[in-house]
C-alpha positions in Angstrom: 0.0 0.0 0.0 1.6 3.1 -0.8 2.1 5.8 1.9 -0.6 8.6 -0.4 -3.2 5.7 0.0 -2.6 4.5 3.6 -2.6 8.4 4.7 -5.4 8.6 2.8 -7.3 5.5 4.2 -6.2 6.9 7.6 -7.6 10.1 7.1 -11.0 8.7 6.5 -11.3 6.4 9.0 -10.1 9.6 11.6 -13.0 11.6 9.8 -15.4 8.7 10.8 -15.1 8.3 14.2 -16.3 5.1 15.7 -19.7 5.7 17.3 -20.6 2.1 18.2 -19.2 -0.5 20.0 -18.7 -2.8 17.3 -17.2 0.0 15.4 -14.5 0.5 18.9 -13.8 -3.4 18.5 -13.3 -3.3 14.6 -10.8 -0.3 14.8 -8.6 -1.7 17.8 -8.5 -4.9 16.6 -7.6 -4.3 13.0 -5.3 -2.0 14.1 -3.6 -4.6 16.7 -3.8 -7.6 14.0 -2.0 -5.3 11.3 0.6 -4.2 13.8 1.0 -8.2 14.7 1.7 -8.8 11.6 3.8 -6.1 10.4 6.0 -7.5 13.3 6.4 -10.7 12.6 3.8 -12.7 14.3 3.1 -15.8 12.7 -0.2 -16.0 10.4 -1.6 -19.1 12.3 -1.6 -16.4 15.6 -3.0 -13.8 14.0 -5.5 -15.7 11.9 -6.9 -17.3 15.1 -7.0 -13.5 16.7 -8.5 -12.6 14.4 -11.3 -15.3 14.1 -11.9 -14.5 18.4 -11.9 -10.3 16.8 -14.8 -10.8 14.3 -16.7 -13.2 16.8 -16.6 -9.8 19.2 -17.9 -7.6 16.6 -20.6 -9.4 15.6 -21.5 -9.7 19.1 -21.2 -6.1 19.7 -23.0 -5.5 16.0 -27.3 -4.0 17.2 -27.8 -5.1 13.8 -26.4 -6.1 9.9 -25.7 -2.9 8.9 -23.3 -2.0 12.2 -21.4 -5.4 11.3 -20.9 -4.9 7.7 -19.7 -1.3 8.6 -17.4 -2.3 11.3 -15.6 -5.6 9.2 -14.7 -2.4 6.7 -13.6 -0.7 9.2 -11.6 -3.3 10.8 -10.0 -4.5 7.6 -8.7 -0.9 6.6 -7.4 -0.7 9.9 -5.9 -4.1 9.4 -4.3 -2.4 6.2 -2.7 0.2 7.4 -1.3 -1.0 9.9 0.0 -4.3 8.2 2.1 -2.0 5.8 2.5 1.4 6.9 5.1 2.7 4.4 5.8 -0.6 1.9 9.4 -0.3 2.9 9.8 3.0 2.0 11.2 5.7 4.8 12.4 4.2 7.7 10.9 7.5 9.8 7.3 6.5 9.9 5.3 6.7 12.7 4.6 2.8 13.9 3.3 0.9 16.6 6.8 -0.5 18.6 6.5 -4.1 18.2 7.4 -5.0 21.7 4.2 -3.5 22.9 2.3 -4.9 20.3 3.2 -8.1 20.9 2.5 -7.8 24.5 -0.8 -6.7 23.7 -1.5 -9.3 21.2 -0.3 -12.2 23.8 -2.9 -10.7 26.2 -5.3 -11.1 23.7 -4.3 -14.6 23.1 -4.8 -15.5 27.1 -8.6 -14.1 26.6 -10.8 -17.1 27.2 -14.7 -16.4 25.9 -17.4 -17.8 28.2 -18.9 -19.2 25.4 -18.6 -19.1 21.8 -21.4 -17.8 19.1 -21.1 -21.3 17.6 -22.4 -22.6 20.2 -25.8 -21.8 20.4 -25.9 -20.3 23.7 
């Protein structure tokens, strides 16, 4: 992604602020699952993260409408943060991976109660 189109992205999603819930989830856990794997985590992590992420949202979605707009909003966070510059510059503004990756273990530890496949 080049750095017009993620600034671009970014200054649309900042223009949009989250106003629901779902929205919140979306937006932090995009942004934490593109950081993840900008730093290295390995897919298999994040892809399970990720699965636990969207199982959130759709919780949190009142209704079809809030969950279709907050998977767009957490995928273009995802892609941002995944690829903040392509390569290019090494003084961009990024997430420091050793928080990230402590934040992204502590999501791992997070245990559901139950899960929406469930049926309860």
């Amino acid at each position: 992604m080049s750095l017009l189109t993620a600034t671009t992205v970014a200054a649309l999603l900042v223009a949009s602020p989250s106003s629901s819930d779902a929205d919140r989830l979306a937006a932090n856990g995009g942004f934490l699952l593109g950081n993840a794997q900008r730093c290295g985590v390995a897919a298999e992590r994040v892809e399970r993260a990720a699965q636990l992420i969207r199982e959130l949202v759709l919780a949190a979605a009142r209704d079809e409408d809030e969950e279709k707009d907050a998977k767009g909003r957490l995928a273009a966070f995802f892609l941002v943060s995944a690829a903040p510059n392509d390569g290019k510059g090494k003084n961009e503004l990024v997430a420091s991976c050793k928080l990230v990756i402590g934040e992204f273990e502590q999501l791992e530890r997070h245990q559901p109660q139950f899960r929406l496949s469930d049926g309860e």
